[in-house]
C-alpha positions as CSV (number, residue, x, y, z in Angstrom):
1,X,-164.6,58.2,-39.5
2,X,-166.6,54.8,-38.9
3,X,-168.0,54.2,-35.5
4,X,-168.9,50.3,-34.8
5,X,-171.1,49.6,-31.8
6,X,-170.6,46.2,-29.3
7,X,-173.5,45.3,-27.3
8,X,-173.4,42.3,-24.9
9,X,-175.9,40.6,-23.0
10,X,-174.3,40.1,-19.8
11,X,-175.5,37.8,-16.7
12,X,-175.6,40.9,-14.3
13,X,-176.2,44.1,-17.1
14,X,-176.1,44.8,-20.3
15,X,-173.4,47.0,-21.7
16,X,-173.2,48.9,-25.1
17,X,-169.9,50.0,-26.3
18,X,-169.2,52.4,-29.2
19,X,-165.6,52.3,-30.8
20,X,-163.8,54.1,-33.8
21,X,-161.7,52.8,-36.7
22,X,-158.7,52.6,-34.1
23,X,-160.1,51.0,-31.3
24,X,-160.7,54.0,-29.0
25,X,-163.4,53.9,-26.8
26,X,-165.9,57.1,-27.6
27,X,-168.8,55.7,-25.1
28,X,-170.1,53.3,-23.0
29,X,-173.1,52.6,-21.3
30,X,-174.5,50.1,-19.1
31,X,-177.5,48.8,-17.5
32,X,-178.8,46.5,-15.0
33,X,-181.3,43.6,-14.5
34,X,-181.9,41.2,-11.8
35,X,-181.5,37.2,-11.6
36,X,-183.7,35.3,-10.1
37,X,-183.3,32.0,-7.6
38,X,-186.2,30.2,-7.3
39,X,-184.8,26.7,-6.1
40,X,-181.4,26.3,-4.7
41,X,-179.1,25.7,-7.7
42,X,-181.8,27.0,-10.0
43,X,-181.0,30.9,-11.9
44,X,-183.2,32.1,-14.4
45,X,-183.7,36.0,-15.8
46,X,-186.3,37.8,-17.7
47,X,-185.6,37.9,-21.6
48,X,-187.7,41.5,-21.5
49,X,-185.1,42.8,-18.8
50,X,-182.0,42.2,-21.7
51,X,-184.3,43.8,-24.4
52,X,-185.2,46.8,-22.0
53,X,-181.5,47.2,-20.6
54,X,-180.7,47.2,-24.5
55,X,-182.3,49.9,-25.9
56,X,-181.7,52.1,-22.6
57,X,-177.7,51.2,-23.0
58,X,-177.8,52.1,-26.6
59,X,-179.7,55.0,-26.3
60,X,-176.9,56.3,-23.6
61,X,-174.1,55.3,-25.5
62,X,-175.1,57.2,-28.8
63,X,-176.2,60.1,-26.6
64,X,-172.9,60.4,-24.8
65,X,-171.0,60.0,-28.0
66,X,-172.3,62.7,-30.0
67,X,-171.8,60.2,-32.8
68,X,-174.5,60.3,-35.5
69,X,-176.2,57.2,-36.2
70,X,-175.6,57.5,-40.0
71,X,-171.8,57.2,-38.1
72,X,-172.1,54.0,-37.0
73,X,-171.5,51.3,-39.5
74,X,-172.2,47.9,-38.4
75,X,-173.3,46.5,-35.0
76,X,-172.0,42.9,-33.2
77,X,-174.1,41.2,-30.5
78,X,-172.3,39.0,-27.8
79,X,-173.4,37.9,-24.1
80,X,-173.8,35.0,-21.8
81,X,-173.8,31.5,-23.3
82,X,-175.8,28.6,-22.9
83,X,-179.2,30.5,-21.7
84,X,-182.3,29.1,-23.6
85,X,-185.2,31.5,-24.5
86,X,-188.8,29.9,-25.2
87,X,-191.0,31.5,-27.8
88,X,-194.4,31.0,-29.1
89,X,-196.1,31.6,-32.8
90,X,-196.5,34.8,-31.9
91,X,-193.0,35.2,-31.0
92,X,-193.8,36.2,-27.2
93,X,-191.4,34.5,-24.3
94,X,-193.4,31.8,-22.8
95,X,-191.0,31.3,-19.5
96,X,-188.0,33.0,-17.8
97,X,-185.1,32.1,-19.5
98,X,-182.6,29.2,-18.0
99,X,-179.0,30.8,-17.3
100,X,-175.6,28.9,-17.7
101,X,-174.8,28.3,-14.4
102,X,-178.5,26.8,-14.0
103,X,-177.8,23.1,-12.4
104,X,-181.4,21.9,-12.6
105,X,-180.5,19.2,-15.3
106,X,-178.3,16.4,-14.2
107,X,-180.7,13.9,-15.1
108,X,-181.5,15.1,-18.6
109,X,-177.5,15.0,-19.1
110,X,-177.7,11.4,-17.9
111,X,-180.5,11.1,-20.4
112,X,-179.0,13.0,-23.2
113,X,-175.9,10.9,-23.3
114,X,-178.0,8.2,-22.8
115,X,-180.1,8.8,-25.6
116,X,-177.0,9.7,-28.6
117,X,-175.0,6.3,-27.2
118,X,-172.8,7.2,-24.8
119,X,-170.2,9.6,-23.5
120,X,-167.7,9.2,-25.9
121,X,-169.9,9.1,-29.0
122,X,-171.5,12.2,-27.5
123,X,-168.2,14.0,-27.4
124,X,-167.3,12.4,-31.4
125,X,-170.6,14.4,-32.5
126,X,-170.6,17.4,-30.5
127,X,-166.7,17.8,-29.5
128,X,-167.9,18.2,-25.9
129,X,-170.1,15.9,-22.9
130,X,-173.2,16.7,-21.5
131,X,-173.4,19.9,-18.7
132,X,-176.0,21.0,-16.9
133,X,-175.5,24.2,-17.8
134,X,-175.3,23.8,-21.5
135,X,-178.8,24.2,-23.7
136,X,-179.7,20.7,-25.0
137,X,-180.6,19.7,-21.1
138,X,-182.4,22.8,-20.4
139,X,-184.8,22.1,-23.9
140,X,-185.3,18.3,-22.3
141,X,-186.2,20.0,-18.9
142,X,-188.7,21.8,-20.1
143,X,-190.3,19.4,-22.4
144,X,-190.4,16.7,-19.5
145,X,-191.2,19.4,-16.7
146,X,-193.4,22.3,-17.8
147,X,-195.0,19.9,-21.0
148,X,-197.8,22.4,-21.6
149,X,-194.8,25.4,-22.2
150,X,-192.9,22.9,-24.7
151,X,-195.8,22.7,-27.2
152,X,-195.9,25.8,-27.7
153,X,-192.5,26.1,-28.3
154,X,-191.9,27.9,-31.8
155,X,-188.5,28.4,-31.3
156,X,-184.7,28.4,-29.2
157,X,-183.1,31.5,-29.1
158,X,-179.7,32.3,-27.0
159,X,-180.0,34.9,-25.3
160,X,-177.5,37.5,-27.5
161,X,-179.8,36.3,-30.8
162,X,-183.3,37.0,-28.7
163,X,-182.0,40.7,-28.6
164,X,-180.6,39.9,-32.8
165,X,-184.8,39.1,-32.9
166,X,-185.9,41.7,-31.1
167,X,-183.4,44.5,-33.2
168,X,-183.5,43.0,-36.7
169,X,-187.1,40.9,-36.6
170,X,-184.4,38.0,-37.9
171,X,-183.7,34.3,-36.1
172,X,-179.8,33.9,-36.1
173,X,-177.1,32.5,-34.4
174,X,-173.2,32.0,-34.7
175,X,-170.9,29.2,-34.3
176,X,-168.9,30.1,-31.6
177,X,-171.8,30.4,-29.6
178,X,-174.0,27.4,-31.2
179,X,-171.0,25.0,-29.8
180,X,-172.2,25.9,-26.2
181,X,-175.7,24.1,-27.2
182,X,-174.5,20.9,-27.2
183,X,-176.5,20.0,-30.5
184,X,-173.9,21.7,-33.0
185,X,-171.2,19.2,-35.1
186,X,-168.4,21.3,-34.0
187,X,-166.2,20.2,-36.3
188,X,-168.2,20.9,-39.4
189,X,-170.1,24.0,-37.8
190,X,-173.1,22.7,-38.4
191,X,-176.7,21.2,-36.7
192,X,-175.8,18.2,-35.3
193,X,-178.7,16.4,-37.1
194,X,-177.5,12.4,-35.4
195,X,-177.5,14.6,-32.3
196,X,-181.0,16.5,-32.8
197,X,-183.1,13.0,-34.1
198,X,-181.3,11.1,-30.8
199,X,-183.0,13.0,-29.0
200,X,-186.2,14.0,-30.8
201,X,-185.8,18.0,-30.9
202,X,-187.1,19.4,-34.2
203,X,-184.5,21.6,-36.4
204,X,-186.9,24.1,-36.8
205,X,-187.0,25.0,-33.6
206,X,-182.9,26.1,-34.1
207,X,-182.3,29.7,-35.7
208,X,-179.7,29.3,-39.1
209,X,-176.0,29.0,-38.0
210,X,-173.2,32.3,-39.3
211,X,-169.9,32.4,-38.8
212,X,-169.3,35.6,-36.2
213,X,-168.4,38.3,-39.0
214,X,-171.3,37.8,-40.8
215,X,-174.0,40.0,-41.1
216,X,-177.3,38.0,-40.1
217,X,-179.6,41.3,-40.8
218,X,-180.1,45.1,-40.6
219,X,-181.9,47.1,-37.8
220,X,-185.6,47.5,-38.0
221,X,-187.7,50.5,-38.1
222,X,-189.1,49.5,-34.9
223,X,-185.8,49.1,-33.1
224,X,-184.3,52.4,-35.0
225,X,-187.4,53.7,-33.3
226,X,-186.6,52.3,-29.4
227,X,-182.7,52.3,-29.5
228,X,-181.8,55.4,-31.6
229,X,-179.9,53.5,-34.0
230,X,-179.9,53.9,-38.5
231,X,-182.8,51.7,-39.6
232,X,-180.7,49.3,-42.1
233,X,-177.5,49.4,-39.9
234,X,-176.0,45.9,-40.2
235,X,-175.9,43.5,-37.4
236,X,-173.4,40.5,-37.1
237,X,-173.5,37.3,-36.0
238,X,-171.4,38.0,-33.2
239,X,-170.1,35.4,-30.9
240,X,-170.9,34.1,-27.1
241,X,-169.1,36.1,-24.8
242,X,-165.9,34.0,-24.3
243,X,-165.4,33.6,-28.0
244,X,-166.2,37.5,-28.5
245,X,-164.2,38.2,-25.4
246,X,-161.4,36.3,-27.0
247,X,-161.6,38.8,-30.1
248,X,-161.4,41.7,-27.7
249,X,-158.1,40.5,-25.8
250,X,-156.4,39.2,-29.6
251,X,-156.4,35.8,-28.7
252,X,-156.7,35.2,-32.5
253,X,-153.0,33.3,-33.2
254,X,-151.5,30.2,-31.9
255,X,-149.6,30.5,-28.9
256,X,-151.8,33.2,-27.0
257,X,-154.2,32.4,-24.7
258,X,-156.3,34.7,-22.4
259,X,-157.5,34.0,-18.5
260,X,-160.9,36.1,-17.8
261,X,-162.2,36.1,-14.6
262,X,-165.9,37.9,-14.7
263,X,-168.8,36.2,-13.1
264,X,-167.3,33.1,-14.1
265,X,-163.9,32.0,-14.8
266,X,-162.3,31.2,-18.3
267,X,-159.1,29.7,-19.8
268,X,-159.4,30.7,-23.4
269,X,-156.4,28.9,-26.0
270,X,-156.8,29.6,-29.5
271,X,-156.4,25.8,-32.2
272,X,-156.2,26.0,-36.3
273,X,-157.5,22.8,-35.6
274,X,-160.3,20.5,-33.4
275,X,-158.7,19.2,-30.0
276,X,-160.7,17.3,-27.6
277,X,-159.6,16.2,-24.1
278,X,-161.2,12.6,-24.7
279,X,-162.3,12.9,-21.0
280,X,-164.2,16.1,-21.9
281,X,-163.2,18.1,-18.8
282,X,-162.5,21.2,-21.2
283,X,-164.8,22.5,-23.8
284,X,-163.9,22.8,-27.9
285,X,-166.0,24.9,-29.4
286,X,-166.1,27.2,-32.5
287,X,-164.2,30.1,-32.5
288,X,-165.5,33.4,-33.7
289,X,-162.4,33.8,-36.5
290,X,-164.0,32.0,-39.2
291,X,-162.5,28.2,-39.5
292,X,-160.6,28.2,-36.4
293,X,-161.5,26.7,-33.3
294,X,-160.2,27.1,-29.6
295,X,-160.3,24.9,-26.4
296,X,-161.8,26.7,-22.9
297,X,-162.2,25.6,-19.2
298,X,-164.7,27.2,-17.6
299,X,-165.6,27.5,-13.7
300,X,-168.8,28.5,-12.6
301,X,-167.7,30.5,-10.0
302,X,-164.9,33.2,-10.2
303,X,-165.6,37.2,-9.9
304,X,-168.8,35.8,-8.7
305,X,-167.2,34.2,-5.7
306,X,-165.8,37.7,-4.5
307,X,-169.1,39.4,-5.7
308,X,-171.2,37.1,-3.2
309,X,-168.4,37.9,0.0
310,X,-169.0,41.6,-0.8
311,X,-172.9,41.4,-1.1
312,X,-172.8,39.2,2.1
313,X,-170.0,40.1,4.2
314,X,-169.0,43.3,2.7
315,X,-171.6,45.5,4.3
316,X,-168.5,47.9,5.5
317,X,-167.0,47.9,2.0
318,X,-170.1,49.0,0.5
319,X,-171.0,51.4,2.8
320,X,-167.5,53.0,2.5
321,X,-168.2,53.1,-1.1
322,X,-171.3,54.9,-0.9
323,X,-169.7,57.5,1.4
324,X,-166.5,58.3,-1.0
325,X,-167.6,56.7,-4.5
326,X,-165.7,54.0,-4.6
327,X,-165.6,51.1,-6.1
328,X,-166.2,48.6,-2.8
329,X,-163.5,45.8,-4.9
330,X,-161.0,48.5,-4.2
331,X,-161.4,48.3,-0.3
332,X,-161.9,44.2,-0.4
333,X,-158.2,44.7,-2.6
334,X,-156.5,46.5,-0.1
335,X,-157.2,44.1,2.8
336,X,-156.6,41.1,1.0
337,X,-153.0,42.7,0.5
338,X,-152.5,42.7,3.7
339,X,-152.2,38.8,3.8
340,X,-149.2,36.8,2.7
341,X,-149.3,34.3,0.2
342,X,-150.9,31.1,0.8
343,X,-152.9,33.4,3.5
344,X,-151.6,31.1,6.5
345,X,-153.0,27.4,5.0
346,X,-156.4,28.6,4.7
347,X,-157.6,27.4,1.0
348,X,-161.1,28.1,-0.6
349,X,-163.1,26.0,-2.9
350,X,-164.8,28.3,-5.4
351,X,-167.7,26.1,-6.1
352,X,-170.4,28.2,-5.2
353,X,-172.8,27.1,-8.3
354,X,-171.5,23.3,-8.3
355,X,-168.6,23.2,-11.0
356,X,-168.0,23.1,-14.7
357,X,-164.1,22.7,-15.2
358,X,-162.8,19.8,-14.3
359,X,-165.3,18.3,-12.0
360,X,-168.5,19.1,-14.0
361,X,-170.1,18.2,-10.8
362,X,-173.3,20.4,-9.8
363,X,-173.2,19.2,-6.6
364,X,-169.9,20.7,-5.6
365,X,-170.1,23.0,-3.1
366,X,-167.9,26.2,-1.6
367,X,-165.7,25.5,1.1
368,X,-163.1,27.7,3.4
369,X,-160.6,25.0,4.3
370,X,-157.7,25.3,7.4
371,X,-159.6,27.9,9.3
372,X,-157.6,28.7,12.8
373,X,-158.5,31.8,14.8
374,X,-155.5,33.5,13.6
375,X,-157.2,33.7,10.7
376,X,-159.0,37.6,9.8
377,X,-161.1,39.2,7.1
378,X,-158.1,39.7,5.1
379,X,-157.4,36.1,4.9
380,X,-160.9,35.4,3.9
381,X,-160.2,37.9,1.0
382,X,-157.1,36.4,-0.8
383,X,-158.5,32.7,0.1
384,X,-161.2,33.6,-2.5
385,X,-158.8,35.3,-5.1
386,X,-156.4,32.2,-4.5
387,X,-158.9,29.5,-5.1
388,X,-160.1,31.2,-7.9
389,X,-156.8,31.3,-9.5
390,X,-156.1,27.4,-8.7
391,X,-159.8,26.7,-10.3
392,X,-158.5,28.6,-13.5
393,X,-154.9,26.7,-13.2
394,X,-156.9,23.3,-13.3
395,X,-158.0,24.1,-17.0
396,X,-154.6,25.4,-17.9
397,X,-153.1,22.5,-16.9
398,X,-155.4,20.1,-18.7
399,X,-154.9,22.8,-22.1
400,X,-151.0,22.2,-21.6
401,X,-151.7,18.4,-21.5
402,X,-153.4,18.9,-24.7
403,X,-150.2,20.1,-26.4
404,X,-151.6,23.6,-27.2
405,X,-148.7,26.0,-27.5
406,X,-148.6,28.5,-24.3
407,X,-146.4,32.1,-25.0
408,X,-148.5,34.4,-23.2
409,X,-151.6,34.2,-21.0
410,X,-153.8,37.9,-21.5
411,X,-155.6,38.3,-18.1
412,X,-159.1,40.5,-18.8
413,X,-162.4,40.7,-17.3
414,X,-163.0,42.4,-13.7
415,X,-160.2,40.4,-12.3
416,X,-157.4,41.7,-14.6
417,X,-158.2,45.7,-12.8
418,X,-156.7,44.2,-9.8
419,X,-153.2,44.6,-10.0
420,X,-153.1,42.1,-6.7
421,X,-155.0,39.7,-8.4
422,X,-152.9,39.5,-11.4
423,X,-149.8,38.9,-9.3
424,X,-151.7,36.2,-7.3
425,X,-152.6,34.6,-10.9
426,X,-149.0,34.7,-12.4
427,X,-147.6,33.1,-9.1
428,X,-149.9,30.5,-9.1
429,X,-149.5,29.6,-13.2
430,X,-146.1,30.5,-13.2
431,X,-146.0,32.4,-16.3
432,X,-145.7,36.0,-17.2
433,X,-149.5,37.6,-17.2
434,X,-149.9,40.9,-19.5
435,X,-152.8,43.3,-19.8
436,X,-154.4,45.1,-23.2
437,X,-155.0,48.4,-24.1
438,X,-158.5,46.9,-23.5
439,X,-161.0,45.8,-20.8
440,X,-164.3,46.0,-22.3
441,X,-163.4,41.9,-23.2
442,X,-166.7,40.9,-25.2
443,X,-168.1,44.4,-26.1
444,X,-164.9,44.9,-27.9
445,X,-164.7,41.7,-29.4
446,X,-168.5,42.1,-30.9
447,X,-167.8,45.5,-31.9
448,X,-164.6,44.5,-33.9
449,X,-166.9,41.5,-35.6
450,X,-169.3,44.6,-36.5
451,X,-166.2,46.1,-38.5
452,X,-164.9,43.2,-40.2
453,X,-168.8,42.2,-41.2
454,X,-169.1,45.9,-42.6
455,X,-165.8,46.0,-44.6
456,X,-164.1,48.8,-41.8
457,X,-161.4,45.3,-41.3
458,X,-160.4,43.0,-43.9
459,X,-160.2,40.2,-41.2
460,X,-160.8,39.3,-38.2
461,X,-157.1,39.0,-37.6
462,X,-156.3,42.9,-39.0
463,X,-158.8,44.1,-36.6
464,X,-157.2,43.2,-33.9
465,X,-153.6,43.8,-35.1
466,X,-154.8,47.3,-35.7
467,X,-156.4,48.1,-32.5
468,X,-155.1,46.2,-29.7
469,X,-151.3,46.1,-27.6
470,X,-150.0,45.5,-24.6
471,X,-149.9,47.7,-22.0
472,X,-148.6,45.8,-18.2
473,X,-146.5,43.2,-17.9
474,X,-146.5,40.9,-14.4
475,X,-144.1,38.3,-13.6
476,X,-144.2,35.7,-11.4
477,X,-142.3,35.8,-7.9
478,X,-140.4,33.0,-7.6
479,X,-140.3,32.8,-3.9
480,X,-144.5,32.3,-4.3
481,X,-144.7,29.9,-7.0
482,X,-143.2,26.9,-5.2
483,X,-145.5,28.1,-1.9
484,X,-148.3,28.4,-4.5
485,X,-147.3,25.2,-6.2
486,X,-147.8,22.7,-2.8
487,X,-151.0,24.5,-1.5
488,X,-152.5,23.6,-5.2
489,X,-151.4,20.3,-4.5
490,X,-153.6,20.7,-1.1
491,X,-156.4,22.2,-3.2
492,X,-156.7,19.7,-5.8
493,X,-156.4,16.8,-3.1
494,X,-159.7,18.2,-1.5
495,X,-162.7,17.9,-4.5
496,X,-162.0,14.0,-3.9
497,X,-162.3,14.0,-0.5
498,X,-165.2,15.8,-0.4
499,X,-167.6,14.7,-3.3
500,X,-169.2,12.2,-1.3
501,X,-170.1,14.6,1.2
502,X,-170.8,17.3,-1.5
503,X,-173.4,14.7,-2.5
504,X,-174.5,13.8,0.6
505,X,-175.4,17.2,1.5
506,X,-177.5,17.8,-2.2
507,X,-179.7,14.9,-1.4
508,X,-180.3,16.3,2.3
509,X,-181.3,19.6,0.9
510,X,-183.7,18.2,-2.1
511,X,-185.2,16.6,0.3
512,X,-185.7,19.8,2.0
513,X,-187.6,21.0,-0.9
């Protein structure tokens, strides 16, 4: 039987997954790495942590298989979009790479829309406007700020295609991903050369552009050496993690859409065709099914609003976990349950990291709103998985606007284990929420590429047909949408009110620093 491995460079890990023919998960394995702060608003991570965390996490997975490399017919990288890796002549990283939710480049937005003409033409070339997160701004931050670094600049590798580099000794990306740049012609999945000469970046700088089946190039005998792995074992092009994560939940057909909450939040819809929101508060990128595009709010802030409670104020969770090995979400679960809906008034703004989707405001900032003194942990809980779940209804409702076709929302990601968070979610979208067969989301999705690029799948489309279904079903309680539907009304009343202050307070700090 064909074994087809999924390996995805994550924000907090990397995580290798090994699958059969059918779908079944035979192992897993992940690993760890750190992120980095340096500035407030600033996240960067070592490019030599992902390739370390890779080999260990393929290593594990083939050792826990007992799955023969020979086995294992074609491999599919995915992981966190936007990041931008520096390299030299000698193909050694020359800086820490520059994450997604990085918000050091507002002015080289202003400057990149500047530069191609406008908003508006900017969204014509690229099917998106400028975000500080996105790559462009973070290759025009570098060149202005750390001038010495950019000359020496060989090349601009994602992060997934710096771990394609370090496997295959090839300089590759996919289109799916490549949208998240902000210097691809989404429409004709290409270089955006108009965009590139605007704003003087050199093409050769840019790895050559697949479609995600593809196979970009085959395992070297160094890696076969380091991660275990066939020497000549065929590597995709993959896909960025939403786009690969989309693969993994079937989000492949009109109609289907998935809502992922991980670090970040996502509302995925698939298109046959390019739509643009002509304000550009949702993304259209490339999808990773080859000719087919899809439309995606993102907020910055999601899983990783809950993460930073637990690392902060979770210190009993935690410890409770340590004592009985388990998970600490499961304890933060269980209080929050112990809440009503709406959790009494008290509303929270999820934008810990600024936001993306619908603000694209960096200088938004997390708030607990209507806090009384009958308010208790628990409230503080479900506030967050609330606030999150009005963030990710702010996309949906600008992807309904659009005229996209809505028949079922997939939830996935670390969110969708929470059987309380799911109900919270189809309350507050009103529509029925289901669950796969799968949660390994973009691991999946990359390994399923991996089998379509090596022949195991005829299409991306049969893949998932063949190894996905659903497996929970939650419907919305009618008595908690309308309570949901007039605090959202209260939640999206308060981003106005409070962006003056929001950037009142950013000037106080950078002045601070």
């Amino acid at each position: 039987m064909p074994y087809l491995m999924g390996v995805d460079v994550g924000t907090t890990g990397t995580k290798t997954l090994l699958i059969n023919e059918d779908g079944t998960v035979v192992s897993k394995a992940f690993e760890e790495y750190p992120l980095y702060t340096p500035q407030p608003g600033w996240a960067e991570q070592n490019p030599e942590d992902w390739w370390t965390a890779t080999q260990k996490s393929i290593k594990k997975a083939l050792k826990g298989s007992g799955v023969k490399a020979e086995e294992v017919k074609g491999l599919g990288l995915t992981g966190q979009m936007h990041g931008s890796v520096f390299l030299d002549k000698d193909q050694r990283v020359l800086r820490p790479a520059i994450l997604w939710c990085d918000q050091r480049t507002a002015l080289q937005c202003e400057e990149m829309t500047r530069k191609v003409g406008g908003r508006k033409r900017l969204i014509q070339l690229t099917c998106n406007p400028a975000f500080t997160g996105f790559t462009a701004p973070k290759i025009l931050w570098v060149r202005e700020n750390e001038p010495r670094i950019y000359e020496r600049v060989v090349k601009v590798l994602l992060p997934k295609d710096y771990i394609r580099f370090m496997l295959t000794g090839i300089y590759a990306t996919d289109v799916a991903d490549a949208s998240g740049t902000l210097l691809l012609d989404v429409k004709k999945r290409r270089w955006s050369e108009e965009t590139l000469d605007a704003l003087e970046i050199p093409r050769s700088i840019l790895p050559q552009v697949f479609e995600s089946p593809e196979v970009t190039g085959e395992i070297s005998e160094g890696a076969s050496r380091t991660t275990g792995l066939k020497r000549g074992t065929p590597v995709v092009a993959g896909a960025g993690d939403q786009a690969a994560g989309a693969v993994g939940n079937g989000v492949v057909q009109r109609g289907i859409l998935s809502a992922t909450i991980g670090t970040s939040g996502v509302v995925f819809a698939f298109s046959d065709e390019v739509r643009m929101d002509p304000e550009g508060r949702v993304h259209t990128f490339c999808h990773a099914v080859p000719q087919k595009w899809h439309i995606m709010g993102v907020m910055l802030s999601a899983g990783g609003s809950l993460r930073w409670f637990r690392d902060n104020l979770g210190t009993l969770e935690i410890r409770m976990g340590e004592l009985t090995g388990t998970d600490p979400y499961v304890f933060l679960d269980s209080e929050a349950a112990q809440a009503k809906a709406g959790c009494e008034g008290l509303i929270f703004l999820p934008y810990l990291m600024g936001e993306r989707t619908p603000h694209s405001d960096p200088d938004a900032k997390g708030v607990f709103f209507g806090l009384t003194l009958r308010h208790k942990k628990q409230h503080l809980v479900r506030a967050i998985m609330e606030g999150v779940a009005y963030g990710m209804r702010d996309s949906l409702e600008i992807i309904r606007d659009l005229g996209v076709e809505i028949q079922q929302i997939r939830a996935s990601g670390g969110g969708a284990r929470s059987s309380l968070w799911r109900q919270i979610q189809s309350d507050i979208y009103g529509t029925e929420l289901v669950t796969i067969n799968v949660d390994e989301g973009p691991a999946f999705g990359a390994a399923l590429l991996a089998g379509v690029g090596s022949k195991v799948y005829g299409s991306v489309e049969e893949a998932c047909q063949k190894t996905i279904r659903i497996v929970s079903r939650t419907l919305p309680k009618k008595e908690n949408v309308g309570l949901y539907d007039r605090y959202y009304g209260v939640y999206k009343a308060l981003y106005p009110t409070l962006k003056g202050i929001f950037d009142k307070t950013s000037k106080i700090i950078l002045e601070e620093h």
